[in-house]
C-alpha positions in Angstrom: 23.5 -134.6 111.5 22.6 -136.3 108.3 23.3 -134.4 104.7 19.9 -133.1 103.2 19.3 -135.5 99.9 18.5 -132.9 97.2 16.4 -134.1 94.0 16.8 -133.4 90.5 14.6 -131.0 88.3 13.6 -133.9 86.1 12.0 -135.7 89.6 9.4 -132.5 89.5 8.6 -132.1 85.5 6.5 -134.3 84.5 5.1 -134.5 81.0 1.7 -136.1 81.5 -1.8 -136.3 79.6 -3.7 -133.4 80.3 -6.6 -134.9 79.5 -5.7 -138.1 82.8 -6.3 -134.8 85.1 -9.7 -135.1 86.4 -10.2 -131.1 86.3 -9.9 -130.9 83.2 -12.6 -128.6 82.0 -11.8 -130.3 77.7 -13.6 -133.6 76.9 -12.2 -133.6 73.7 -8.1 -132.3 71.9 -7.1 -129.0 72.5 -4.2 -128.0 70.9 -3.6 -125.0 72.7 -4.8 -126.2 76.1 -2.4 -129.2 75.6 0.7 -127.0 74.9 -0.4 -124.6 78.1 -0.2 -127.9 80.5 2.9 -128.7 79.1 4.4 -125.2 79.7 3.5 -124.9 83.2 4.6 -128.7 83.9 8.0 -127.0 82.9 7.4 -123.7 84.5 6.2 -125.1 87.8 8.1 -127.7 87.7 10.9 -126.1 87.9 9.5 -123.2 90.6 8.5 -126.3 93.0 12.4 -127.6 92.3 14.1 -124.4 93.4 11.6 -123.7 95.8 12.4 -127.3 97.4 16.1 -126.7 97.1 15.8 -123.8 99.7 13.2 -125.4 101.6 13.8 -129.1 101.5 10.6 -130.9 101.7 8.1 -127.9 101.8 4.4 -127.9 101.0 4.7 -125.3 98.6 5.9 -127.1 96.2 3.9 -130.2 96.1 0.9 -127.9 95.7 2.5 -126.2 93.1 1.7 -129.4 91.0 -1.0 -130.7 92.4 -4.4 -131.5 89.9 -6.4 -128.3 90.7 -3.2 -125.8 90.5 -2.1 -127.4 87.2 -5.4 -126.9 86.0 -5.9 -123.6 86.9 -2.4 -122.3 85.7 -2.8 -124.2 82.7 -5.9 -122.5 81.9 -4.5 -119.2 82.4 -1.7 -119.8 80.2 -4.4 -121.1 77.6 -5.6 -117.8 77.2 -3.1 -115.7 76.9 -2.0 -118.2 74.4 -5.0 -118.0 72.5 -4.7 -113.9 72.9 -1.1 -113.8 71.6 -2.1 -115.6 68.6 -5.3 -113.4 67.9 -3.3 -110.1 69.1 -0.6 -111.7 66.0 -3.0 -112.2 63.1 -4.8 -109.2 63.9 -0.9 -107.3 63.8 -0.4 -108.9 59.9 -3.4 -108.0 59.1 -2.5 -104.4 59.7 0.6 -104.9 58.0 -1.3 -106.7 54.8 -3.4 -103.7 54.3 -1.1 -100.8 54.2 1.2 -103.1 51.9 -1.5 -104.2 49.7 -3.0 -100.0 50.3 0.6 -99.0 49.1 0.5 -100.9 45.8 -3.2 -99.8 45.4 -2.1 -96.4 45.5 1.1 -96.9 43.7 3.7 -97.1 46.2 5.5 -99.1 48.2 3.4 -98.8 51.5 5.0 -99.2 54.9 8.6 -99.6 55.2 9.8 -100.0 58.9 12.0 -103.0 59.6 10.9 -106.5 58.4 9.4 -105.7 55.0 7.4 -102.8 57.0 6.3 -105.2 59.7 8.0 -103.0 62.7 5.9 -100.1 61.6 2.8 -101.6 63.7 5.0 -102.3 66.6 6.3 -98.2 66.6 2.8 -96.5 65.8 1.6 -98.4 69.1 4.4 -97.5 71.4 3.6 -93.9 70.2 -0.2 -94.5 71.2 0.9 -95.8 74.8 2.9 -92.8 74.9 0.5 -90.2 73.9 -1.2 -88.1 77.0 -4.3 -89.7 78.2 -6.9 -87.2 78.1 -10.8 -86.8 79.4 -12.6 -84.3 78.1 -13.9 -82.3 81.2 -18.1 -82.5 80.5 -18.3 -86.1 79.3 -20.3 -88.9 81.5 -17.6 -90.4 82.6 -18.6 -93.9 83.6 -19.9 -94.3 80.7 -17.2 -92.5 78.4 -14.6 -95.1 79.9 -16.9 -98.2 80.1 -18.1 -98.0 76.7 -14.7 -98.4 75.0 -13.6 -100.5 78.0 -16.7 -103.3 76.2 -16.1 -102.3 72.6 -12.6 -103.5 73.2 -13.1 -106.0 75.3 -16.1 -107.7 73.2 -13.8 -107.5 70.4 -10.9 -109.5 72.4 -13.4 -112.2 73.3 -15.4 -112.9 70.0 -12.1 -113.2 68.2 -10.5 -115.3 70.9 -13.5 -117.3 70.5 -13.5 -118.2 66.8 -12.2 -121.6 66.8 -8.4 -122.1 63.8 -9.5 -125.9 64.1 -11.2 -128.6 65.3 -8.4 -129.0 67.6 -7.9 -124.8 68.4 -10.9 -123.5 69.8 -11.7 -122.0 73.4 -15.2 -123.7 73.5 -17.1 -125.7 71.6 -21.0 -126.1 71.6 -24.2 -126.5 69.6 -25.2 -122.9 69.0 -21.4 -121.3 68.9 -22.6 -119.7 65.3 -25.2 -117.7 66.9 -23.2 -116.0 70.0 -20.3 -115.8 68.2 -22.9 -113.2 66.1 -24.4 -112.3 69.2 -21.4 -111.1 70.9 -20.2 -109.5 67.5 -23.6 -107.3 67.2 -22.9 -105.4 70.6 -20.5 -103.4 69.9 -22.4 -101.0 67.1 -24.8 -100.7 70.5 -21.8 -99.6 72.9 -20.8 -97.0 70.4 -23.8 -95.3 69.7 -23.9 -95.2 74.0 -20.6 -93.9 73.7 -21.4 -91.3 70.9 -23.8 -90.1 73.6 -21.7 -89.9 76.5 -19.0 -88.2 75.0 -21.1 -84.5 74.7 -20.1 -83.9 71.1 -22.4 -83.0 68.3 -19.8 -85.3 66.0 -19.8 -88.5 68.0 -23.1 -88.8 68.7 -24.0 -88.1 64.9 -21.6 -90.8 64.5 -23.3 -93.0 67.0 -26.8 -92.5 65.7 -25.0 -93.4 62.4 -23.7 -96.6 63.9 -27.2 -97.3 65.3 -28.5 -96.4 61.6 -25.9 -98.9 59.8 -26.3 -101.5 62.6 -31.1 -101.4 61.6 -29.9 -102.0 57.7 -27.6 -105.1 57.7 -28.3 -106.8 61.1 -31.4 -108.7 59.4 -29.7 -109.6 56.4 -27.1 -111.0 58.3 -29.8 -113.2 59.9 -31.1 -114.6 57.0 -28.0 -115.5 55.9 -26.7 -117.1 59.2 -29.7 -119.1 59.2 -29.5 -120.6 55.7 -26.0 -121.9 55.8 -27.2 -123.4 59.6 -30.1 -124.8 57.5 -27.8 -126.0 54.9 -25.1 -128.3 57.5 -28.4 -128.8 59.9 -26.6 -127.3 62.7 -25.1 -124.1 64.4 -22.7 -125.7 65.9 -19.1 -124.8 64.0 -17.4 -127.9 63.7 -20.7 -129.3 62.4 -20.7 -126.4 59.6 -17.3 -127.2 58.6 -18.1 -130.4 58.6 -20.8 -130.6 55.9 -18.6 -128.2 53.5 -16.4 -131.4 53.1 -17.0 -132.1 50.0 -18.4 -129.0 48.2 -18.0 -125.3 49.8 -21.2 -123.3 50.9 -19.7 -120.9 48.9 -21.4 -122.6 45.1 -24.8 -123.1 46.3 -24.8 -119.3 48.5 -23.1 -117.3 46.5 -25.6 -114.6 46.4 -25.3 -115.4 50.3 -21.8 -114.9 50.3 -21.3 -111.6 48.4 -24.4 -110.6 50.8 -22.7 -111.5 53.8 -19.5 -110.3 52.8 -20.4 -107.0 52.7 -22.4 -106.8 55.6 -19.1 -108.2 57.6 -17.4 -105.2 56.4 -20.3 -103.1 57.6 -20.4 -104.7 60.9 -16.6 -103.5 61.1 -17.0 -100.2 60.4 -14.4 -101.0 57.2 -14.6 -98.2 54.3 -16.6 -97.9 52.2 -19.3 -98.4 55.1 -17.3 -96.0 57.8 -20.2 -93.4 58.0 -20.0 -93.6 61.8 -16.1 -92.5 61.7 -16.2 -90.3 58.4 -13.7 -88.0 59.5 -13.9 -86.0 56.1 -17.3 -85.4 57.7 -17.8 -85.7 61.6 -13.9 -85.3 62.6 -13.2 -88.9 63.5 -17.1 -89.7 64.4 -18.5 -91.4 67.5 -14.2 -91.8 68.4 -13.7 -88.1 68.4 -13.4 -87.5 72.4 -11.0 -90.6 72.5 -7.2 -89.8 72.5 -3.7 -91.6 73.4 -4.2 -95.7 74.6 -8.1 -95.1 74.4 -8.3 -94.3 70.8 -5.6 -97.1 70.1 -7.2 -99.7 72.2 -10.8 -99.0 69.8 -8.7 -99.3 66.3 -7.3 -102.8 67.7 -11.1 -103.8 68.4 -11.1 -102.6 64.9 -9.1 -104.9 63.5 -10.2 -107.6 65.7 -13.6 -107.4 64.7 -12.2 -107.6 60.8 -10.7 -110.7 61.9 -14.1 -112.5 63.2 -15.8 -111.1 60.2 -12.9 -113.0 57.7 -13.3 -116.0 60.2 -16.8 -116.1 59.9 -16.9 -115.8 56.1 -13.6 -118.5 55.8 -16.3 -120.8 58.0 -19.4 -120.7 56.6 -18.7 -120.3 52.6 -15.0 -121.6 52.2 -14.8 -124.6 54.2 -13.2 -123.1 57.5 -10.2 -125.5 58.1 -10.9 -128.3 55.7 -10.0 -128.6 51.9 -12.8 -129.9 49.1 -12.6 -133.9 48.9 -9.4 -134.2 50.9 -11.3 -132.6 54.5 -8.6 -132.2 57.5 -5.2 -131.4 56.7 -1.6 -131.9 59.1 -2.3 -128.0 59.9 -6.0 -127.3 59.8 -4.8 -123.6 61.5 -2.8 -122.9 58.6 -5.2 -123.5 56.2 -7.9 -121.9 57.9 -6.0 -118.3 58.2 -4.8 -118.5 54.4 -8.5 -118.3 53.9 -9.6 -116.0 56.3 -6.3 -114.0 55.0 -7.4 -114.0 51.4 -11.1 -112.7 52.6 -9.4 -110.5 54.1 -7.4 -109.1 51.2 -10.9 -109.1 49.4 -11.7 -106.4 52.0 -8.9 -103.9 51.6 -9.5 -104.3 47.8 -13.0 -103.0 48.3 -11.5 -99.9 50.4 -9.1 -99.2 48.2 -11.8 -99.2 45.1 -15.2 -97.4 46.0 -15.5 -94.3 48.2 -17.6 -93.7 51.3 -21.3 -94.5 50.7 -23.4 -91.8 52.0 -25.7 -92.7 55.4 -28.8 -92.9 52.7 -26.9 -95.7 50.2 -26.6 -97.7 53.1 -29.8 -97.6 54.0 -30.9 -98.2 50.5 -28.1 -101.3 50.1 -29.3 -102.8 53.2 -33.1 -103.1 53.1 -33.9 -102.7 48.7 -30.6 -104.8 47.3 -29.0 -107.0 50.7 -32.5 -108.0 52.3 -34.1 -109.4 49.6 -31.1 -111.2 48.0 -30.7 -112.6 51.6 -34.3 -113.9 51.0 -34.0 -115.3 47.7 -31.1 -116.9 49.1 -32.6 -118.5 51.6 -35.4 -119.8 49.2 -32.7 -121.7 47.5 -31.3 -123.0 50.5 -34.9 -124.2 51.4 -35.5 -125.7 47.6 -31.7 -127.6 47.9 -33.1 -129.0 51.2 -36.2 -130.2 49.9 -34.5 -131.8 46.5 -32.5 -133.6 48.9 -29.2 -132.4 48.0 -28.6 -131.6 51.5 
């Protein structure tokens, strides 16, 4: 009987242009879609080798690498790429503020392993571990599936903010507006869940969340409309685009410290925390929630902190490009310095003004935000007209 001819592994990994696969669901470069069909060329390539080394000549793995399957794992390794990378910024931002809180507060802040770094990593292993417990008398479809879409809305308006040009998930004319839209749910899922929970504290702290969500919602708007109006387009890249030679950020700066503020509202950052207050209301609208459940909700948290520093870093400061210079060798980089430095602004505002009472909000939001969003606008509309955009 004649000896079985064995290949090699390098006969099975192929290193090929995504972009020649005619499944591929990217017209145009994709960083991270291009480094997740790389890594399963490798990873099935080398499954279909061993699998073909017990089995010699086996269908398995030629359809481990055909065009469809290569796709299809690719795609699933594409996003938990892009998670792993939005689960990462949102774990340094964590770490930023308590070190930058420390220093506010004159100490030395968090101090666990890697310059306090490991602290983030312990305090969520002690979440997981903490007893998962349901209060008996809540709804409990909608106790569960309200946090379940706060934290998953959160995962999947950060993971859809695009680093670059060449890092984004999609990319379409009116990505602006449902990044927002998606963004704007979640005050709507807590006051549900405030409801559902059968506490007088969470659903004061829902109808607060509802309260907060009426007084900067339309200022937001306004100001989302004007920079659109400015660059002629919703569509991200096109916004970054027309910052290329002078930031949003000179001509809207009444826009910007308008929309700055409302992002921290939006994220339920101190000083606008009236739906959590827990000098107040306990812990607010999260009061029912314990162990993974209430961990899960600080991570959308943080991830909603993210978009709002993402959203600011793209429509004020340029998103990924730099003033007269435009893209750079790592557009990613320079777009999270940005959105790290708004971010910074942030937890210098908590660490500076206390809680603002449910009334000052309201106050903020439709006598001082709304009509600086307006005059804004009208400046916007007058630099469109003049011709300087």
């Amino acid at each position: 009987m004649a000896a079985v001819q064995y290949s090699s592994i390098l006969d099975w990994i192929n290193f090929s242009n995504p972009y020649d696969n005619p499944f591929t669901p990217f017209l145009s470069d994709n960083l991270p879609y291009n480094i997740a069909y790389g890594l399963w060329e490798i990873l099935g390539g080398t499954l279909a080798w061993l699998i073909n080394l017990l089995f010699p000549n086996n269908v398995v793995s030629t359809w481990l690498l055909c065009d469809e399957v290569c796709v299809l794992m690719s795609m699933l390794v594409f996003m938990l790429l892009i998670f792993i990378v939005a689960f990462v910024v949102v774990l340094l931002n964590l770490w930023m503020e308590r070190k930058v809180l420390g220093r506010v507060m004159d100490r030395r802040g968090t101090m666990v392993g890697m310059k306090g770094f490991l602290q983030c990593v312990a305090d969520g292993l002690k979440t997981f571990m903490k007893e998962n417990t349901i209060p008996s008398k809540v709804d409990k479809m909608t106790y569960i599936w309200c946090v379940s879409l706060i934290v998953g809305l959160s995962c999947l308006v950060a993971c859809m903010v695009p680093l670059s040009d060449r890092w984004y998930v999609v990319n379409y004319d009116s990505g602006l507006l449902i990044i927002m839209a998606f963004y704007a749910l979640a005050p709507f899922f807590i006051l549900v869940s405030g409801w559902a929970q059968n506490n007088k504290y969470s659903l004061i702290g829902g109808l607060r969340a509802a309260e907060l969500m009426i007084s900067y919602e339309v200022p937001m708007l306004i100001i989302i409309a004007t920079t659109s109006l400015l660059a002629g387009t919703f569509n991200i890249n096109g916004i970054v685009a027309a910052q290329s030679e002078i930031w949003f950020f000179i001509p809207q700066i009444i826009g910007f410290i308008v929309f700055f503020f409302c992002a921290i509202a939006e994220c339920e950052r101190p000083p606008f925390d009236i739906a959590e207050a827990e000098t107040e209301l306990v812990e607010g609208w999260q009061t029912e929630y314990a162990g993974m459940k209430w961990g899960l909700i600080m991570l959308g948290d943080y991830l909603r902190g993210s978009v709002s520093c993402g959203m600011v870093a793209i429509m004020f400061l340029g998103g990924w490009t730099l003033p007269f210079i435009g893209g750079t060798a790592a557009p990613e980089i320079v777009f999270l310095i940005k959105a790290w430095f708004v971010f910074f602004l942030m937890i210098l505002v908590r660490g500076a003004i206390a809680r603002v009472r449910p009334d000052q909000i309201l106050n903020l939001g439709w006598k001082v935000f709304m009509p600086l969003a307006v005059i804004n606008l009208a400046i916007a509309v007058l630099l469109k007209i003049g011709g300087v955009y």
